[in-house]
C-alpha positions as CSV (number, residue, x, y, z in Angstrom):
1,X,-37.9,25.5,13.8
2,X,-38.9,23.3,11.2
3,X,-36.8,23.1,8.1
4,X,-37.7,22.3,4.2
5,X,-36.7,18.7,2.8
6,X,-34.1,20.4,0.7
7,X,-32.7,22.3,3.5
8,X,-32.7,18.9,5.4
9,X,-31.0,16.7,2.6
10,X,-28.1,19.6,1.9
11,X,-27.6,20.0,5.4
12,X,-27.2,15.2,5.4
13,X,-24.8,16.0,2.1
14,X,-22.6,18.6,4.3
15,X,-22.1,16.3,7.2
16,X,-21.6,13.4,4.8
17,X,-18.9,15.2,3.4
18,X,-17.5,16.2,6.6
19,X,-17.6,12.5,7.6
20,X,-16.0,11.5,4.6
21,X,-13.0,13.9,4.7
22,X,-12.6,12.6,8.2
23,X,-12.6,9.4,8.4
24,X,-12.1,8.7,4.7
25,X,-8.9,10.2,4.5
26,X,-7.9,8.8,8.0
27,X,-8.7,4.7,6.8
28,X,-7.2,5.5,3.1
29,X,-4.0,3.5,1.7
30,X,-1.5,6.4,2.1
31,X,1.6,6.5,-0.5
32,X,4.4,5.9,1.6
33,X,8.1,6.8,1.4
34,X,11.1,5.0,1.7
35,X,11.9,7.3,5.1
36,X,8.6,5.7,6.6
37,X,7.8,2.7,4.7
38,X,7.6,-0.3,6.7
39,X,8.7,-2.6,3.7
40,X,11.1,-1.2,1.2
41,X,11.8,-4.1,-2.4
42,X,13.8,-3.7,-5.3
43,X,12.4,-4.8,-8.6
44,X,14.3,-6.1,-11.6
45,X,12.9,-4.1,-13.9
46,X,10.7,-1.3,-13.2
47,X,7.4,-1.5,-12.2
48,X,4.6,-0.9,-15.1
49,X,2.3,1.3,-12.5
50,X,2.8,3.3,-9.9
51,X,0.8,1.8,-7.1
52,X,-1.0,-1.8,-7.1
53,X,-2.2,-4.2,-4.2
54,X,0.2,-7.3,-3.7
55,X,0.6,-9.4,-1.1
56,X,-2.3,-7.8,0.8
57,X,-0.9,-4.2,0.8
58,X,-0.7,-1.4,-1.2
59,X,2.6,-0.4,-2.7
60,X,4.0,3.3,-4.1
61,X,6.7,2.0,-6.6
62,X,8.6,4.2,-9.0
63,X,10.8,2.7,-11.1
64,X,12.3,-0.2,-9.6
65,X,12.3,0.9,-5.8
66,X,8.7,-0.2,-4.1
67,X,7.3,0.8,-0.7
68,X,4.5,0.1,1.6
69,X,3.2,0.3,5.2
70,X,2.9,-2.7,7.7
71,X,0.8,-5.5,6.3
72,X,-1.0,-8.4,8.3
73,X,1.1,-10.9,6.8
74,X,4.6,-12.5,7.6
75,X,7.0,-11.0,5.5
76,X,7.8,-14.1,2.8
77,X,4.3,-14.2,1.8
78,X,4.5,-9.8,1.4
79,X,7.4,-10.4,-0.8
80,X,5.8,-13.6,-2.7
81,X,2.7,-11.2,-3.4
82,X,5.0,-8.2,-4.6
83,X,6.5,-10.6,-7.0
84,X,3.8,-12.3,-8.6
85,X,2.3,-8.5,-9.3
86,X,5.7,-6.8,-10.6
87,X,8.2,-10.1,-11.1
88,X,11.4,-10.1,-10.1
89,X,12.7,-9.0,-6.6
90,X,16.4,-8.3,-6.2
91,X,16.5,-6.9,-2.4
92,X,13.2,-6.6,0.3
93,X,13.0,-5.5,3.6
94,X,10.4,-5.0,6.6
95,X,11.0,-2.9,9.1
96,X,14.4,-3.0,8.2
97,X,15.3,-6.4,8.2
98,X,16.8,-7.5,4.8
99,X,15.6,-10.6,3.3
100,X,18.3,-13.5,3.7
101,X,19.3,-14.5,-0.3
102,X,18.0,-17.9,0.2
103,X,14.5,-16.3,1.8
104,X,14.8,-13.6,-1.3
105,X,15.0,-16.8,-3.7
106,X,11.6,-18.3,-2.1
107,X,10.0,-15.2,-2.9
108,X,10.7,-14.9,-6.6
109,X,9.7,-18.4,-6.5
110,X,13.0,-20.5,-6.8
């Protein structure tokens, strides 16, 4: 059976698509929940947007409370990264472990 170059490139696009919904959605940042999250923070002062990259993750915040999933990095420089982005950061966790106050102090850069 020999099939037409259109029939061909729409039958690529289907399994591209396929492939995409697979995998894509499989190696995806996924908003996490404070149930789940791996690291848990407290802002200050709520966060201007709803999700950013800091400290090497990505993080779901709404208003001041800020989640993410495990990261690569020790904790300190997580919180350090978090911090720069959204300032501020009254209370952080991983896995959680609260941050000691004098750790939490390092982080906000004190």
């Amino acid at each position: 059976m020999t099939l037409t170059l259109s029939a061909r490139l729409s039958a690529a696009a289907m399994a591209a698509v396929a492939l995409g919904t697979t995998f894509g959605g499989a190696l995806a940042p996924q908003p996490t929940n404070a149930a789940t999250a791996y690291y848990i923070a407290t802002l200050a002062e709520p966060a201007g947007e709803d999700s950013a990259v800091a400290g090497g993750v990505a993080w779901a915040c709404k208003d001041t409370m800020c989640v993410a999933n495990k990261g690569q990095s020790r904790p300190m420089r997580i919180c350090r990264g978090l911090a720069r982005e959204f300032g501020e950061v009254t209370s952080f966790s991983a896995k959680g472990k609260e941050l000691a106050a004098d750790k939490l102090a390092k982080c906000n850069g004190e």
